[in-house]
VMD Tcl script that draws the C-alpha trace (Angstrom):
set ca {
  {0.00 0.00 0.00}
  {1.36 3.39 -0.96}
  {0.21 6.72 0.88}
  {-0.21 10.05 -0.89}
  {-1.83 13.16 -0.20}
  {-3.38 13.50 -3.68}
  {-3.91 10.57 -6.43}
  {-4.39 12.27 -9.63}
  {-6.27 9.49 -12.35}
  {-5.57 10.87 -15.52}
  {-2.49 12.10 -17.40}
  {-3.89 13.93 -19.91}
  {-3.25 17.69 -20.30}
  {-5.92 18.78 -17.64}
  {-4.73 15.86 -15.01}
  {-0.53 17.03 -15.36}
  {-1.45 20.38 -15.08}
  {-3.94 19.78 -11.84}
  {-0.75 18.19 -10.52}
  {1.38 20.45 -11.26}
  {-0.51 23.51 -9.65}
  {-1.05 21.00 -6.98}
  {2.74 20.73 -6.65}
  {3.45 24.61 -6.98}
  {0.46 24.99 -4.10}
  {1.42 22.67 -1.62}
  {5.44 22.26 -1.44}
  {6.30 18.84 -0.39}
  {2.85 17.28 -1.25}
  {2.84 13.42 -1.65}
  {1.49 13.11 -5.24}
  {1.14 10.35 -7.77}
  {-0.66 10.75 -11.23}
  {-2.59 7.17 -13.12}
  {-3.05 6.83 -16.29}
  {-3.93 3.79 -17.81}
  {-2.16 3.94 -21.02}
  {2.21 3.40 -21.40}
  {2.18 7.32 -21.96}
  {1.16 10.40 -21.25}
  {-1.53 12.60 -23.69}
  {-2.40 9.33 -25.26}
  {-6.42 10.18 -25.83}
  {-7.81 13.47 -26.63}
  {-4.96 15.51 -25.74}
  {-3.07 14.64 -28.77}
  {-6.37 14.18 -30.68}
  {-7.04 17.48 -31.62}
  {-6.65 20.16 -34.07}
  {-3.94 22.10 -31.93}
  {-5.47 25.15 -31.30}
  {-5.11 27.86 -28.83}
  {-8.30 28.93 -28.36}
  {-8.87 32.96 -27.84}
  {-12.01 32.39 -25.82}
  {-14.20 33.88 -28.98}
  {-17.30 31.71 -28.58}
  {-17.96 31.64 -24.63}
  {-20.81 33.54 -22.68}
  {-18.94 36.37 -20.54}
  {-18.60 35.61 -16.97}
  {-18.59 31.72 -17.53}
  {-16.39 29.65 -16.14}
  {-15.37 28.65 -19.51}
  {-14.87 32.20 -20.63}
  {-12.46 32.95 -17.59}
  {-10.72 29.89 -17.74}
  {-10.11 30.16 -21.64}
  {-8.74 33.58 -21.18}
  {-6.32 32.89 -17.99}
  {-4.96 29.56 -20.09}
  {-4.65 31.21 -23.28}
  {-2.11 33.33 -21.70}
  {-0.08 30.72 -19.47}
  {-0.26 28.48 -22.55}
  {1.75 30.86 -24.54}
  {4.02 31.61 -22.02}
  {4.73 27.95 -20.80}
  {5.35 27.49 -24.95}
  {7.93 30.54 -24.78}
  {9.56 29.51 -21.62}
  {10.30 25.84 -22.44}
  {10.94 26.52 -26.46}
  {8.00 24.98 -27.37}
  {6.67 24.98 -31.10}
  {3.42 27.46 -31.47}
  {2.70 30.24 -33.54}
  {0.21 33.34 -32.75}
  {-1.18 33.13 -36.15}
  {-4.58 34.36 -35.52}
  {-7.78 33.09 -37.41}
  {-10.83 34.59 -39.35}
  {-14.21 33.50 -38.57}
  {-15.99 33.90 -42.08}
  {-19.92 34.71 -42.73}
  {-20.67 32.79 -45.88}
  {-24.19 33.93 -45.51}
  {-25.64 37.41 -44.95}
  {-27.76 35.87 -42.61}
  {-25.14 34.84 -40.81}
  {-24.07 38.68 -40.15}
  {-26.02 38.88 -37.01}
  {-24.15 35.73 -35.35}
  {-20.93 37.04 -36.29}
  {-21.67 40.34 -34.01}
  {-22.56 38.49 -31.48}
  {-18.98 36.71 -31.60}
  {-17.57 40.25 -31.94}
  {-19.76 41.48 -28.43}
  {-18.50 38.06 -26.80}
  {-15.30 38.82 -27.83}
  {-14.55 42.17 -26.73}
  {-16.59 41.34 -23.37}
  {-13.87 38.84 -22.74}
  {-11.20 40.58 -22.83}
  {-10.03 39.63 -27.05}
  {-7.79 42.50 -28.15}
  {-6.97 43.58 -32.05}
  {-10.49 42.42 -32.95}
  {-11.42 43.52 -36.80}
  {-14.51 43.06 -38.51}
  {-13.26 42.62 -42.41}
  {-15.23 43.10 -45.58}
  {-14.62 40.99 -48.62}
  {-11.17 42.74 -49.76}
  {-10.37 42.63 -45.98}
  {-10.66 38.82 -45.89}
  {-8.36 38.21 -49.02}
  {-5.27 40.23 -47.09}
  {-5.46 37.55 -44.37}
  {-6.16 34.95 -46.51}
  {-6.23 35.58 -50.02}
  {-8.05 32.09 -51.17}
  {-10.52 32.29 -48.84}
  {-14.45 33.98 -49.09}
  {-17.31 35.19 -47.45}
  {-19.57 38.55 -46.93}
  {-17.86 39.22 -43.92}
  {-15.43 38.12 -41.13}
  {-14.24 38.95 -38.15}
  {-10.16 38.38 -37.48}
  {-9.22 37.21 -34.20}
  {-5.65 37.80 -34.22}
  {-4.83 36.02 -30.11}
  {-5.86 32.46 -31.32}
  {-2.77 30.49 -32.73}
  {-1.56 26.91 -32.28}
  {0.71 24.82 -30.13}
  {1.84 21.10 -29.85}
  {-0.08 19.65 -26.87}
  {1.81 16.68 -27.03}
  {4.90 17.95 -26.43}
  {3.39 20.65 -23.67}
  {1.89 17.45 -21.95}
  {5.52 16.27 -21.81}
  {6.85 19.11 -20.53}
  {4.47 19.36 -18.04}
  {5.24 15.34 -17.22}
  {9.00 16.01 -17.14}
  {8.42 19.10 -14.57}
  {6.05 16.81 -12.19}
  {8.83 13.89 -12.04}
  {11.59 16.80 -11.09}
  {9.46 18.03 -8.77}
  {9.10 14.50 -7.03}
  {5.90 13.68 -8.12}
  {5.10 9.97 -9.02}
  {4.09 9.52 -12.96}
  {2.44 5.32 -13.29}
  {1.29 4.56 -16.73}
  {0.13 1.53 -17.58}
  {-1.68 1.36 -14.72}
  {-5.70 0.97 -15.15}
  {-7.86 1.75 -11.97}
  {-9.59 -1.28 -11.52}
  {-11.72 0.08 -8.16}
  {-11.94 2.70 -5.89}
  {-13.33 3.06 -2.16}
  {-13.89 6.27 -0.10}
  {-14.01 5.80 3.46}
  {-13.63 8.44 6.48}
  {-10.14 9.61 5.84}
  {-9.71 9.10 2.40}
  {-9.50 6.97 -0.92}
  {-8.29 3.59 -1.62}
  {-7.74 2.95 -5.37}
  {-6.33 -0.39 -6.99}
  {-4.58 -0.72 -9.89}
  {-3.38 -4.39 -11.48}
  {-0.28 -3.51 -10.07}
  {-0.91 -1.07 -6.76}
  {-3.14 -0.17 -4.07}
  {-2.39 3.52 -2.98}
  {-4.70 5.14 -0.68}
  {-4.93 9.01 -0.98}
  {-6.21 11.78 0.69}
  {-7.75 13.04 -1.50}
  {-8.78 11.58 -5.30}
  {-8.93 14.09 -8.56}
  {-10.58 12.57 -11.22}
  {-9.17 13.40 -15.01}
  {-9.84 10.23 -16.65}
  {-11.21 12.17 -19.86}
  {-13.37 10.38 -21.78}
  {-13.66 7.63 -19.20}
  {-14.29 10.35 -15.83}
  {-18.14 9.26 -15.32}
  {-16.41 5.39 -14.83}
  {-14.00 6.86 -12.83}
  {-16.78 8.82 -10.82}
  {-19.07 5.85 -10.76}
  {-16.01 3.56 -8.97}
  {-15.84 6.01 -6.39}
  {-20.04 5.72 -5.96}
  {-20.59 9.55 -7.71}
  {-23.88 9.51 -8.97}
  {-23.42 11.98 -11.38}
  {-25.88 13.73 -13.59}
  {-24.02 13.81 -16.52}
  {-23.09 10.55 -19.31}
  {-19.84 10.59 -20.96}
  {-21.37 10.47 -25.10}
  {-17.90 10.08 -27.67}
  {-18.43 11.76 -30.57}
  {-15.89 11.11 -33.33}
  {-14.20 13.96 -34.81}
  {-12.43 13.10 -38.48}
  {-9.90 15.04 -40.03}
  {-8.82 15.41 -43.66}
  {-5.50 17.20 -44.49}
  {-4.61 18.63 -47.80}
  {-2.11 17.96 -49.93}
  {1.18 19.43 -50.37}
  {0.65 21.09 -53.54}
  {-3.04 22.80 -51.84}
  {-1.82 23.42 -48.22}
  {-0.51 27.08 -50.18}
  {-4.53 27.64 -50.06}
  {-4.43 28.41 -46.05}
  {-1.90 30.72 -44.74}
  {-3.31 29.84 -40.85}
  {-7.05 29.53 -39.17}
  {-9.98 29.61 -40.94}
  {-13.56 28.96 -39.75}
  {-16.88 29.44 -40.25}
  {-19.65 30.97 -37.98}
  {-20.50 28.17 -35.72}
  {-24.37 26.50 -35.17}
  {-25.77 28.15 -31.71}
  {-27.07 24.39 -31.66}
  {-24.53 22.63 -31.25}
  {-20.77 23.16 -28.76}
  {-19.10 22.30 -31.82}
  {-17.10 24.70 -34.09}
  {-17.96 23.19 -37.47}
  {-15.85 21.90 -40.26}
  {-12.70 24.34 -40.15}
  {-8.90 24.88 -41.78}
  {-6.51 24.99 -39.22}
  {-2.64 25.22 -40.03}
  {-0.38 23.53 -37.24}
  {2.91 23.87 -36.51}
  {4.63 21.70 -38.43}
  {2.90 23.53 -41.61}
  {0.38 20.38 -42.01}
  {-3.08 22.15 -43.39}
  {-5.90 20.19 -41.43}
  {-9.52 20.11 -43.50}
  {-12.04 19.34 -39.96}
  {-13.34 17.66 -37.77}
  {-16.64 16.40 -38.55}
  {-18.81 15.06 -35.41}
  {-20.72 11.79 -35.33}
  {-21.50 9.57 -32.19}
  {-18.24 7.38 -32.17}
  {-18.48 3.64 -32.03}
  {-16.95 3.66 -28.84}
  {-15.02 5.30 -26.32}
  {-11.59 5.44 -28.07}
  {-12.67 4.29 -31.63}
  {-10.21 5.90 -34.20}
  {-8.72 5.62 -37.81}
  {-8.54 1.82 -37.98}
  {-9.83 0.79 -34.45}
  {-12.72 -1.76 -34.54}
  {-15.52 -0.74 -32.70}
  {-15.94 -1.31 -29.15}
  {-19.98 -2.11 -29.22}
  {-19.86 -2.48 -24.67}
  {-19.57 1.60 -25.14}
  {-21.82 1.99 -28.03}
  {-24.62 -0.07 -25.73}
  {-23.32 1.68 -22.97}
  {-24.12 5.23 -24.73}
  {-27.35 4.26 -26.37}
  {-28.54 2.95 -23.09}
  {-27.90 6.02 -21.06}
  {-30.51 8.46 -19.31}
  {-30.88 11.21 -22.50}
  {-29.23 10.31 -25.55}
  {-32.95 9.09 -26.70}
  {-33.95 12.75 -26.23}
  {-31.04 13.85 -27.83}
  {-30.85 11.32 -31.07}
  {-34.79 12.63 -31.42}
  {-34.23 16.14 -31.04}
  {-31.14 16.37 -33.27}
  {-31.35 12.96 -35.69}
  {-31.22 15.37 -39.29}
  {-28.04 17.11 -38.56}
  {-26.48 14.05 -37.35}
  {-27.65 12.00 -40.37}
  {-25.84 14.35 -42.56}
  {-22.75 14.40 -41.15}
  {-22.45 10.81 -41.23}
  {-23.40 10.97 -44.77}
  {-20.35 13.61 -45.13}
  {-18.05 11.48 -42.84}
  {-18.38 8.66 -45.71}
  {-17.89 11.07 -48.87}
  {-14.59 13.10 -49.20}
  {-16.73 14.57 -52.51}
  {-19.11 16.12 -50.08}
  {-16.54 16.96 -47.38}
  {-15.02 19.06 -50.09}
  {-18.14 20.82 -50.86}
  {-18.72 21.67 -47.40}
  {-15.26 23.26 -47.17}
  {-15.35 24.82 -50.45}
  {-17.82 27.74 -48.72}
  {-15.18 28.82 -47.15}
  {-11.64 28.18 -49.56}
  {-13.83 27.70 -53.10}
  {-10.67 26.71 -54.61}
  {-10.16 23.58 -52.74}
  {-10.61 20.55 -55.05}
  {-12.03 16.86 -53.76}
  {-8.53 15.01 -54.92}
  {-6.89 17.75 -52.91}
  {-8.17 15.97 -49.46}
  {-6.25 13.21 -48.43}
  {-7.53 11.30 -44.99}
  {-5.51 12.46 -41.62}
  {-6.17 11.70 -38.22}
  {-9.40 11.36 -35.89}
  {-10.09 12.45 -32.53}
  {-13.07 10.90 -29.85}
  {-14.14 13.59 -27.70}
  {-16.11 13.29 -24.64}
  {-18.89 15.21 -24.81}
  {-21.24 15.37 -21.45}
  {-25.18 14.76 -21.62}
  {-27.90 15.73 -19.06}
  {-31.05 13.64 -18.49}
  {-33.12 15.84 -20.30}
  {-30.42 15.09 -23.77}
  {-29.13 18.28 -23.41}
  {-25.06 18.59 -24.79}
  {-23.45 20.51 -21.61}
  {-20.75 22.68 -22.66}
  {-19.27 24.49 -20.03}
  {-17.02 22.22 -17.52}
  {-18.76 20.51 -15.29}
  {-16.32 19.67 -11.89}
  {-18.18 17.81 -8.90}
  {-17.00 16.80 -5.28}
  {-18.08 14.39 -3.36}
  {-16.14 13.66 0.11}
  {-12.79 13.77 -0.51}
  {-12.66 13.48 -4.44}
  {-13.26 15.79 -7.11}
  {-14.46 15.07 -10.52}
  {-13.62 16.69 -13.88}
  {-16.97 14.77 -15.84}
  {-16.96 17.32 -18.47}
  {-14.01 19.44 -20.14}
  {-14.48 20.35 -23.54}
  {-13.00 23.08 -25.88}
  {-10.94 24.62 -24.97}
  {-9.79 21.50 -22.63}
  {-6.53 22.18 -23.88}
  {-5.60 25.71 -24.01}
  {-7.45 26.23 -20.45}
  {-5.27 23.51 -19.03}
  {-2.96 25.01 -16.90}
  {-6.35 27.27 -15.68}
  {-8.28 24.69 -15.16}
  {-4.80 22.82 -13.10}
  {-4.88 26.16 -10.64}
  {-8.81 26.35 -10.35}
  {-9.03 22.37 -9.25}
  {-5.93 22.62 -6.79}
  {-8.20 26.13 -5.14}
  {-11.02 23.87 -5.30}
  {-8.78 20.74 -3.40}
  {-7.69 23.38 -0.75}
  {-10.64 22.97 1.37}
  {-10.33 19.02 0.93}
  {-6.75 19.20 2.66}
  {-8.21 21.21 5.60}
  {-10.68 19.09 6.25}
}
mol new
graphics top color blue
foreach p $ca { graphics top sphere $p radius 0.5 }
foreach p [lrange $ca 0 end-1] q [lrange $ca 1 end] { graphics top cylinder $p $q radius 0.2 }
display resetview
């Protein structure tokens, strides 16, 4: 039996960086960090499109909105400090419709109330100096967003935490958990450690993790598969950095976008369909136990019923690089279909009420002596090191009983 203060289950971005504020909180803490997988940032972490996220698209005064903005700025600087590839290359959010005018101010107001500096609402002519392949009746330039590699910060972060003293276990699923009067007791195939205090960051798995420790929670972990397309050398000349369109109020997803990372790879993406399964990428068979698991759960009926069109449709599009390319021609007309060649997927966990309602601001829970992360979505990854210093606050009152 190992003692620590604070088990950590998780090694994502969000769980290093909760242990590392944890560490930078409490000097000399006893801390050990699970993950089940041989490495760190193995799941959605280093699934993504790379983006730093400004903090554009969240309702001022959310926790979302604060957290965006405080980890926007520590992302950039942890990237600086450590020599870390990113770029500030800003991104246009493009009106292809006039009717979608009135959504784009509404970005604009959001942005400004958050804090966004350099904001410019563009014409036509205006787009083409930013991106001169690109199109739409108006845009709005958002020149703080920019991208980073998340695998490498998660790392870093990694590489800090095992200087520091910390404990990193991979390979190491949590096969049960007990809470009892002065703590947790978690078992792993290979340990028993008994914490503290328990901080769940199990990602796309944290309602299991919450449901070992007897959390009724009242959210469901849904995956919803994100595919990616990336262009070809000869087209990636087409995107000079970020390019999106106005988003659907409907839905906490950003649509199909162009996003330029840092190794100069052009990304065409994502798409989002219910995945068939929890981790279910490129060339992973389905794992049907989480599809019965998801189809089963209190809400998605209410949400299949209440959004079955849209979803239909971009399955359709998930199975036709012809119609991928037409979707991503409103915004870059000149992109061709043979231009498209397929890239990488990512499985997001996406959070569900009872009522089949998508939740998209974090949801964080405690119960006795553990805290839950059972929903962090974008920007999960530029709000990291945020979130990290708002869950150790949140732990401080845990520690004194």
């Amino acid at each position: 039996m190992t003692k620590v203060d604070v088990c950590v289950v998780g090694a994502g971005l969000i769980g290093l960086s909760v242990a590392r504020a944890l560490v930078d909180a409490y000097p000399g803490i006893d801390i050990v960090v699970l993950d089940k997988e041989g490495r760190v940032a193995t799941h959605q972490s280093s699934h993504n499109s790379g983006v730093i996220h400004s903090g554009l698209y969240y309702r001022p005064g959310s926790l979302k909105a604060r957290l965006c903005q405080e980890g926007r700025r520590a992302m950039y600087a942890l990237c600086e400090r450590e020599g870390l590839p990113f770029h500030r290359s800003g991104k246009l959010v493009i009106a292809t419709d006039p009717e979608e005018r009135g959504a784009l101010e509404e970005l604009e107001r959001r942005g400004r109330a958050n804090g966004l500096q350099g904001l410019e609402r563009l014409g036509p002519a205006g787009i083409l100096d930013y991106e001169p392949h690109a199109v739409g009746v108006e845009a709005l330039h958002v020149p703080e967003a920019g991208v980073a590699d998340f695998p490498a910060v998660a790392e870093t972060i990694a590489g800090g935490l095992i200087t520091a003293g910390a404990q990193l276990l991979t390979g190491q699923p949590v096969t049960a958990i007990r809470r009892h009067v002065s703590g947790v007791e978690i078992a792993t195939d290979d340990a028993r450690i008994e914490a503290s205090v328990l901080v769940n960051c199990a990602g796309l798995h944290a309602d299991r993790i919450a449901a070992m420790a007897g959390v009724e929670a009242g959210v469901r972990l849904i995956p919803f598969r994100g595919e990616y397309w990336r262009l070809t050398d000869v087209a990636a000349g087409l995107v000079n950095a970020l390019i999106y369109p106005v988003p659907d109020p409907r839905f906490p997803f950003l649509g199909v976008h162009f996003t330029r990372r840092v190794d100069g790879v052009v990304e065409v993406g994502p798409n989002a369909i219910v995945a068939l399964g929890r981790e279910h990428y490129r060339g992973v068979s389905p794992d049907w136990g989480d599809v019965w698991d998801a189809v089963t759960s209190p809400g998605f009926g209410r949400l299949a019923l209440r959004h079955w069109a849209p979803g239909f449709q971009e399955l359709v599009r998930s199975r036709s690089r012809r119609m991928y390319a037409r979707q991503a021609r409103r915004l870059v007309p000149a992109l061709e279909a043979a231009q498209l060649e397929p890239g990488g997927a990512g499985v997001r966990a996406q959070a569900v009420d009872r009522r089949g309602v998508l939740v998209d601001d974090f949801v964080i829970e405690r119960a006795g002596s553990t805290l839950h992360v059972l929903n962090a979505p974008s920007p999960g990854a530029t709000a990291c090191l945020a979130i990290g210093k708002y869950i150790a606050e949140e732990a401080r009152s845990l520690f004194s009983g």
